[in-house]
N, C-alpha and C positions, 0 to 999 in steps of 0.2 A: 504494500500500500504506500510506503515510504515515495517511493519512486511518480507513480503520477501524482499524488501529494503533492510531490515539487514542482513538479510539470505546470501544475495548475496555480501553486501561488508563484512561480514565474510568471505564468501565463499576465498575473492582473499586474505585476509591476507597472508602473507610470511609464510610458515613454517605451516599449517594448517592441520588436516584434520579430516573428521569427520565417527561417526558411533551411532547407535542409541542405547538410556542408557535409563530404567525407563521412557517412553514414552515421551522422549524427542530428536531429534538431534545431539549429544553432538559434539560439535568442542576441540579439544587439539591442544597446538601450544612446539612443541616440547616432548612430551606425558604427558602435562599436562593439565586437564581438565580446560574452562576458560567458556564456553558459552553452554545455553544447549535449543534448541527452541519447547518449546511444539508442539505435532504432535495435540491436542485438542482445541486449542486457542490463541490465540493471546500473550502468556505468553512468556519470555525471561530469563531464569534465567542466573545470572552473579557471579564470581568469583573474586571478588577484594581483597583486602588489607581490615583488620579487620578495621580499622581506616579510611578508605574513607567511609566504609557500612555506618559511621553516617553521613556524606553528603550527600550520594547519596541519605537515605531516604528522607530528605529534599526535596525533586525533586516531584510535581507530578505525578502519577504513577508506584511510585518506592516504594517497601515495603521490609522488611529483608524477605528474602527466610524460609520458615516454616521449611524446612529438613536442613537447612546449613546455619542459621542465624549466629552460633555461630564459623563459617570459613570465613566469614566475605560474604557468596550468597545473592544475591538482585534479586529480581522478578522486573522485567519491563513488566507492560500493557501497548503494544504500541498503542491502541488505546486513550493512555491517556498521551501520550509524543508524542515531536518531532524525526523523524528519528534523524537528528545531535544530540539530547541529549540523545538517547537511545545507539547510536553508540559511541558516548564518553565513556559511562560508558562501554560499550563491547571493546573499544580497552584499557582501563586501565586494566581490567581483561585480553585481549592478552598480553599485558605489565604484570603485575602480575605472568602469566603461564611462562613467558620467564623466569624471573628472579627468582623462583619455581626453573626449569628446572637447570639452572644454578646454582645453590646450591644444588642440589643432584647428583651432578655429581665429 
């Protein structure tokens, strides 16, 4: 349940919108990429700040993302967290995308 849980309060963030990338979901919050939900499993990958990537691994089921470790992406298995600490680290990365957005502008 964890899993569309997130889907769905992604879904109502402010400024949202999504379209599918490399077989995943992908959500952008002002056209920047922040959340991306595997169409194959329960996988969530996250776009935070290079310097939260070392807390969030801390988290069980939270590992650096294989393709975007080094941009600071965090893979979430929500069958190995909770909804509230999955969705924390996904609204830091909609936080993240905003303030992106507003320095390239």
């Amino acid at each position: 349940m964890t899993y569309n849980t997130l889907k769905n309060k992604t879904k109502r963030l402010p400024s949202t919108s999504a379209r599918p990338m490399f077989g995943y979901e992908c959500y952008s919050a002002e056209g920047k990429f922040f959340v991306g939900f595997s169409k194959n499993n329960h996988k969530v990958i996250v776009r935070i700040m290079k310097d939260e990537q070392k807390k969030a691994i801390r988290n069980k089921g939270i590992k650096p993302f294989s393709h975007g470790a080094k941009a600071g992406w965090i893979e979430i298995d929500t069958r190995s967290t909770t909804t509230a600490d999955a969705f924390r680290w996904i609204k830091k990365g909609y936080t993240n995308a905003l303030t992106l957005s507003k320095k390239s502008k």
